[in-house]
C-alpha positions in Angstrom: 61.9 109.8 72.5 61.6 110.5 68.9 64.7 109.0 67.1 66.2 108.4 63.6 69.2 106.3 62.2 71.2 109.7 61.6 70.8 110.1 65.6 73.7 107.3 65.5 75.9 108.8 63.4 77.2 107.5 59.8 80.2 105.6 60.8 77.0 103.1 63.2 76.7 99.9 61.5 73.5 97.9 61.4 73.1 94.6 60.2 71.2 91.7 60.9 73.0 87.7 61.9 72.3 84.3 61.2 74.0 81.2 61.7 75.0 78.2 59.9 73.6 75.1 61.8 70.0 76.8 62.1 70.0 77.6 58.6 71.6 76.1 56.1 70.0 72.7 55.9 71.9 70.5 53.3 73.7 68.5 56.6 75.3 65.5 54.9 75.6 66.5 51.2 78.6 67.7 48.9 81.7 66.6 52.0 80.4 67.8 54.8 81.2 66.1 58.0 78.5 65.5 60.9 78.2 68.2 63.6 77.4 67.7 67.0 73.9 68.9 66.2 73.3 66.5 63.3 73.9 64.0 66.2 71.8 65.5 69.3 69.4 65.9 66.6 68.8 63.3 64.6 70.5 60.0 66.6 69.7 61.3 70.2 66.4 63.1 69.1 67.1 65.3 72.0 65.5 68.4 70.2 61.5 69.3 70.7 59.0 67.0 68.7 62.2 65.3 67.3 62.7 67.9 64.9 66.3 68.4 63.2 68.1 70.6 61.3 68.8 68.7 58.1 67.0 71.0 55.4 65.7 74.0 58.2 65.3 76.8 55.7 67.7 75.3 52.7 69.7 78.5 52.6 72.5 76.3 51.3 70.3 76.1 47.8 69.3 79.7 48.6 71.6 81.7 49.6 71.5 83.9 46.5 67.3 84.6 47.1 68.3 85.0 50.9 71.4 87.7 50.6 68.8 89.2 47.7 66.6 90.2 50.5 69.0 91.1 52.3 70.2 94.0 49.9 66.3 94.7 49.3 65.4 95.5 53.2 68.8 98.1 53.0 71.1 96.2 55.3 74.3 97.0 54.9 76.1 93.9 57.1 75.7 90.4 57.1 76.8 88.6 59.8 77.1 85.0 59.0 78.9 81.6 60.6 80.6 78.9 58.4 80.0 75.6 59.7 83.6 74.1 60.8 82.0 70.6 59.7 81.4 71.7 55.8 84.9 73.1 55.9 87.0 70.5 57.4 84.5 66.8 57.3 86.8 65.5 60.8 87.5 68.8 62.2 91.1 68.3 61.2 93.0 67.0 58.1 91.8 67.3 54.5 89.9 70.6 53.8 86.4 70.1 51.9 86.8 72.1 49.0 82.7 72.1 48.5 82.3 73.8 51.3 84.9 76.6 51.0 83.7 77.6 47.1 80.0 77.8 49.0 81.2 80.3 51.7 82.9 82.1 48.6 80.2 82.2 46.8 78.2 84.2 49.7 81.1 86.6 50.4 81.2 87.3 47.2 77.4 87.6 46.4 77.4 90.0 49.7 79.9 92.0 48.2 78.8 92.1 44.5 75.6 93.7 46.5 77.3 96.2 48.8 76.8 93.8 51.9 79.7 93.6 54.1 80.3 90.3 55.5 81.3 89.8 59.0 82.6 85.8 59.7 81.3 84.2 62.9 83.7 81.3 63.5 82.5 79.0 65.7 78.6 79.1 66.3 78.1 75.9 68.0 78.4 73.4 65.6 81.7 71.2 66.6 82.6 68.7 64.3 81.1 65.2 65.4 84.6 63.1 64.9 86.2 66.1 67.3 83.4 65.1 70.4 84.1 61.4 69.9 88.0 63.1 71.3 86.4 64.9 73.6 85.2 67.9 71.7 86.1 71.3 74.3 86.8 69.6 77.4 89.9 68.0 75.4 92.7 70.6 75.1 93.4 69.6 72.2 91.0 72.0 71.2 92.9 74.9 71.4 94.8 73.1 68.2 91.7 71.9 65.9 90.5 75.2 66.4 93.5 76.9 66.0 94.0 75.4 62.5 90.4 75.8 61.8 91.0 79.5 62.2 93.9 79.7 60.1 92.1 77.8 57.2 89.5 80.1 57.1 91.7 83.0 57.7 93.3 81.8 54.8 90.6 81.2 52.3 88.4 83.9 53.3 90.5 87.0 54.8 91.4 88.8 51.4 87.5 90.0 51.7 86.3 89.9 54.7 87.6 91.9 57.2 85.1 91.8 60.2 85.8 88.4 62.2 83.8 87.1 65.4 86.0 84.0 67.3 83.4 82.4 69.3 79.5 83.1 69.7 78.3 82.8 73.4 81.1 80.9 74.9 78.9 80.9 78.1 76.1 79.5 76.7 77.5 76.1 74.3 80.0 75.5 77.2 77.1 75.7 80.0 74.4 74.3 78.1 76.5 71.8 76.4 78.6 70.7 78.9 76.8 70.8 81.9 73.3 70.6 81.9 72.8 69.2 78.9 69.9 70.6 77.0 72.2 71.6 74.0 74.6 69.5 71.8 77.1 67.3 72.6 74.3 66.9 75.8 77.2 66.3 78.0 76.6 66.9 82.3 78.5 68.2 85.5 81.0 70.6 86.8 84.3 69.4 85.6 83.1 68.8 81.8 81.7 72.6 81.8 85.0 73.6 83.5 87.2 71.6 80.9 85.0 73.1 78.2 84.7 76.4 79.5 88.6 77.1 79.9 89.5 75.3 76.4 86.9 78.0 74.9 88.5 80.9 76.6 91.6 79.6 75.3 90.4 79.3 71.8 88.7 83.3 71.5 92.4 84.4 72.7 94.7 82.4 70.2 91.8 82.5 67.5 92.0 86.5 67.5 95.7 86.6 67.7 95.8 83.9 64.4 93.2 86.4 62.7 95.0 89.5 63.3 98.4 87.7 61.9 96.9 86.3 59.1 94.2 89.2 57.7 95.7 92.1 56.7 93.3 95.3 58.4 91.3 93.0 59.9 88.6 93.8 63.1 88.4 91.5 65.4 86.0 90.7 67.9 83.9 88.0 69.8 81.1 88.1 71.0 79.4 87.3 74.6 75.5 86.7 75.5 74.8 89.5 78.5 71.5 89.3 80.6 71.2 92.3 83.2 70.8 90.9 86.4 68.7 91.8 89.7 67.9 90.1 92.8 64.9 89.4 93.6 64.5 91.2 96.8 66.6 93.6 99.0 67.2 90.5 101.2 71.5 90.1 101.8 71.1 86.3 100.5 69.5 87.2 97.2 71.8 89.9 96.5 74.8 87.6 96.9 72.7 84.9 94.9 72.6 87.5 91.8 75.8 88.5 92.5 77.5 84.7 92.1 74.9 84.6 88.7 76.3 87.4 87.1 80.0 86.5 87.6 78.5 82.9 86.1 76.6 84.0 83.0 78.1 87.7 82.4 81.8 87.8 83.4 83.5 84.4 82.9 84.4 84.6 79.7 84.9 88.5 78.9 87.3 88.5 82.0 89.6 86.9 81.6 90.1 88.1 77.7 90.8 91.6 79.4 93.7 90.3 81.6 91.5 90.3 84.7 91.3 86.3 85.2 88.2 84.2 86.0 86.1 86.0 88.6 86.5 83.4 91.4 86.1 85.9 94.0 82.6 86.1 93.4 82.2 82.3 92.3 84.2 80.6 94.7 83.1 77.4 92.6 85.3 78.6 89.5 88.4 78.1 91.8 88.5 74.4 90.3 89.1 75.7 86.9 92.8 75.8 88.2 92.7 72.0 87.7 92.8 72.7 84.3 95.2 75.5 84.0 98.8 75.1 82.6 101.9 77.6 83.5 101.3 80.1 80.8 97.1 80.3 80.7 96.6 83.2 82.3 98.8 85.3 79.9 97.2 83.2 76.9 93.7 84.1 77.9 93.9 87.5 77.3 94.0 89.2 73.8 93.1 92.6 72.6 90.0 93.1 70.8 89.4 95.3 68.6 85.4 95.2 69.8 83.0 93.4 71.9 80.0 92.1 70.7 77.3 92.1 73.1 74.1 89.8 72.7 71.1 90.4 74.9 67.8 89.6 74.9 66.4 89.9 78.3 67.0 90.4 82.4 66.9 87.9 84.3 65.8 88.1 88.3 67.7 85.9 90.7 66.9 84.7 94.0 68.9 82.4 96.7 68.4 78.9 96.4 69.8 76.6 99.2 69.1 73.5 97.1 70.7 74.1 94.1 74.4 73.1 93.8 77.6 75.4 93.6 75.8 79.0 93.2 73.1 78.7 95.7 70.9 80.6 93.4 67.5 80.2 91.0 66.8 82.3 88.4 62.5 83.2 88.3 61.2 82.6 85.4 59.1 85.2 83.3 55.7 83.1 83.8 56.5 83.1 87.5 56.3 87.0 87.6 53.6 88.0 85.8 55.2 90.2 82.9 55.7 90.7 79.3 57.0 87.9 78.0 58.1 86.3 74.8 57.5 82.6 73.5 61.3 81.6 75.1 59.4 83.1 78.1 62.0 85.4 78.5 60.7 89.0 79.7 60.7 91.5 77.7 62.6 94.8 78.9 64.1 96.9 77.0 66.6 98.9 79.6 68.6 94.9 79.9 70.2 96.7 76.9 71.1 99.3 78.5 72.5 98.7 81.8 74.4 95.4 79.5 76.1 98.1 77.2 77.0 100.5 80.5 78.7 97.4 82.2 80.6 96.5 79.3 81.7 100.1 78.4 83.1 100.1 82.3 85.9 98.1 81.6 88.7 100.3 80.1 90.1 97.2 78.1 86.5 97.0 75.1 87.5 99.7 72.8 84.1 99.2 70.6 80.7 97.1 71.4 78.9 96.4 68.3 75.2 94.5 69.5 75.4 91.6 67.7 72.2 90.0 68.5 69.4 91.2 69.8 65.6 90.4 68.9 62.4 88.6 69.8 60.2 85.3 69.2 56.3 86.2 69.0 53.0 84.4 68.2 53.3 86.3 64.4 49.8 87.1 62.9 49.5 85.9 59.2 46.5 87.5 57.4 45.8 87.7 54.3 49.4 86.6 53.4 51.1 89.4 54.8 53.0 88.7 58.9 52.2 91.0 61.5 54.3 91.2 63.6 53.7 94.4 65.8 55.2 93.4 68.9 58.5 92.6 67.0 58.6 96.3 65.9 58.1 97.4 69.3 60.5 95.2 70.7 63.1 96.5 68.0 62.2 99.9 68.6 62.0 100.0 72.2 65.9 98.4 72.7 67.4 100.5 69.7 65.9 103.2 71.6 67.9 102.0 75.1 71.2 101.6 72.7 71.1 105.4 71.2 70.8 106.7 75.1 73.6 104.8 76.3 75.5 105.8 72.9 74.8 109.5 73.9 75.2 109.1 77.8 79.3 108.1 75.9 79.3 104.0 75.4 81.6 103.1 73.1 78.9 101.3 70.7 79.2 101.3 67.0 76.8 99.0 65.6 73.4 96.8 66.3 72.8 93.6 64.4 68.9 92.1 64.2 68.7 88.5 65.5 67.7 87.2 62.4 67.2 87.4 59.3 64.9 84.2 58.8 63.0 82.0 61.1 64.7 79.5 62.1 65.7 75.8 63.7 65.8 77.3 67.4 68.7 74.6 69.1 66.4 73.1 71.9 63.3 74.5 70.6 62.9 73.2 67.0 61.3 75.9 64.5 58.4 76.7 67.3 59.9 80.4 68.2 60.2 82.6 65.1 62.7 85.1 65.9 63.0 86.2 61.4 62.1 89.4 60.3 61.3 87.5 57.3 58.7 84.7 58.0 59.7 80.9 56.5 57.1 78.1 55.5 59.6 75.2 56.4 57.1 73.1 54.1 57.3 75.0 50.8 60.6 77.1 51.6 58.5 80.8 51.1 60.0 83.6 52.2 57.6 86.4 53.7 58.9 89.8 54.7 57.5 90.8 57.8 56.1 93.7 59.0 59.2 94.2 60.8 61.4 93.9 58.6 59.4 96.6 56.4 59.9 99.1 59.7 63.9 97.7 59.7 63.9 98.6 56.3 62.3 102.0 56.4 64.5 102.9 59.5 67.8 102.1 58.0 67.5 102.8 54.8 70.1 105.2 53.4 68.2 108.9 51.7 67.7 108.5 48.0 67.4 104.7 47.5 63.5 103.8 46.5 63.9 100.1 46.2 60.6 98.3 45.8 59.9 95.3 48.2 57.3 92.4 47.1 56.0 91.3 50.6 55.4 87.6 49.2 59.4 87.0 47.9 
């Protein structure tokens, strides 16, 4: 299908994310506080070849070079998270004044250069003194982060106007809390279900404190999605994906439309009750003004008898013999798709805006210049999937690039390069990539000629 930006309307907005912890380097300098990275990465060394995030691309010394490219490749929205740790050093108390002037002076830079900021709140990085409380399976949570919220509300709202509560609730609370393989590296059911409800909690009351405090503000949050299928026709795999998708796709977004947790199809979630007050269910809800949707793949799901509480084991990319990336997640682009259909079912989202969506790839450096071909296709082919379902009538407005630079990858380390500009973590050189040339060239509004050095 031949396609252009004007396809999407002018009122689309496209933009391109990043986040604080897996950019920003400068961990223990002017106030700021540990995170619960700093500690799963550099006193547990739980990350890939003991790598850490302390300098990762230095953005806090580069910010102004960094937002410069942005306003070079034509992007017109930046969305960014402040790290909760710079702001407030023990997650409560006495606010870090360092770290407020920074995130001024990015909002400020962004706007100077006709770059809309959007906020991300809470992008995974909980202060270290909260975890020694407890961190999210204390509910005291729903506090720190309440007050969190309003500081930044406070500091930041009389410019930006586009607020995300929580990235990927699913994902910090699951991979955090009960396997593991993320920070605080905390196991088992009833942490992830402490966690999880505390976090469900916290989007709610953190877009209702938004929405008081920022004067024509838009609010959303944002949830990772992964199209699910079972693996065969066969009744037990169809209930396995069934239990998966309630798991990773509707726990969280459920509940914030009034519909509760999806126990009916996770009979395991019924133990979140434990953790319930009078009141929750009502507090739970809150109406957004959009959805943000990040999706990267589909995932196939088969019924497992060994594996605890869902029954079910999702087959890995390797394991089917398809297109994969380096996360060895498959690449296929109609995830996107089907992922913006199901949310636009529910009545409640008035507005899905992809927030992240993009690929890691072996890039191929030569002669100084990164090509990165199968990036363009992968951008290319999923844009494509989001203008069909935008003209089959989804309510989506807007499609943000996971990321702007390479980047400390959690888990990973800086193996996977998911940038559409390419970062030597040795020297700190930014190169454009290829595909961030073709983002560029697609987005780019008629009339403006700016002049792009592929070696900035």
């Amino acid at each position: 299908m031949q396609f252009t930006k004007e396809d999407f309307g002018q009122e689309f907005k496209w933009g391109v994310s990043t986040a604080a912890y897996q950019i920003e380097g400068s961990h223990d300098v002017d106030g700021k506080g540990f995170s619960i990275w700093d500690t799963f990465s550099n006193k547990l060394k739980r990350i890939a070849g003991n790598q850490n995030g302390n300098i990762s691309c230095d953005h806090y010394n580069r910010y102004t070079g960094d937002i410069t490219l942005i306003y070079k490749l034509s992007i017109p929205n930046y969305r960014f998270s402040v790290s909760w740790s710079r702001i407030l050093p023990q997650g409560t108390g006495a606010v870090n004044q360092s770290g407020i002037d920074f995130y001024n002076r990015k909002i400020d830079l962004c706007l100077e250069l006709g770059i809309e900021p959007w906020i991300t709140l809470y992008h995974w990085d909980l202060p270290e003194a909260l975890q020694q409380k407890g961190g999210w399976t204390n509910r005291e949570v729903v506090t720190w982060f309440s007050n969190f919220t309003a500081c930044c509300a406070e500091h930041f709202g009389d410019r930006v106007k586009h607020w995300i509560i929580l990235n990927e609730p699913m994902v910090f609370t699951g991979a955090g809390y009960f396997l593991g393989v993320h920070a605080p590296g905390k196991k088992g059911l009833s942490n992830f279900l402490a966690a999880a409800h505390h976090a469900a909690l916290c989007q709610a009351e953190g877009g209702r404190i938004v929405r008081e405090l920022v004067y024509d503000s838009k609010v959303g949050t944002t949830f990772s999605y992964s199209h699910i299928d079972p693996f065969s026709q066969d009744e037990k795999d169809i209930r396995a994906a069934k239990k998966v998708d309630a798991l990773l796709n509707r726990m969280f977004l459920e509940p914030l439309l009034g519909m509760g947790y999806p126990i009916g199809d996770l009979k395991i979630l019924k133990r979140i009750e434990k953790f319930m007050l009078p009141g929750d269910a009502e507090m739970l809800a809150f109406d957004m003004d959009f959805i943000g949707l990040q999706n990267y793949t589909r995932e196939i799901v088969k019924h497992s008898f060994f594996t605890p509480f869902v029954k079910a084991r999702i087959v890995k990319a390797d394991q089917r013999d398809v297109e994969r990336t380096v996360m060895n997640w498959e690449v296929y682009p109609p995830s996107i798709y089907n992922a913006l259909k199901r949310f636009n079912s529910y009545p409640a989202v008035k507005e899905i805006i992809v927030t992240e969506n993009g690929a890691a790839f072996q890039d191929l450096i030569v002669a100084g210049e990164v090509r990165d071909t199968q990036r363009i296709k992968f951008l290319h082919d999923h844009i494509e999937q989001v203008l069909l379902a935008k003209k089959e009538g989804v309510r989506v407005m807007g499609y943000f690039v996971w990321t702007l630079l390479d980047n400390f990858e959690w888990a990973e380390g800086f193996y996977p390069r998911f940038g559409l500009v390419h970062v030597d973590f040795e020297t700190q050189k930014r190169v454009v990539k290829a595909s961030g040339i073709w983002y560029r060239d697609f987005i780019r509004c008629k009339g403006r000629e700016d002049i792009i050095d592929h070696k900035l």
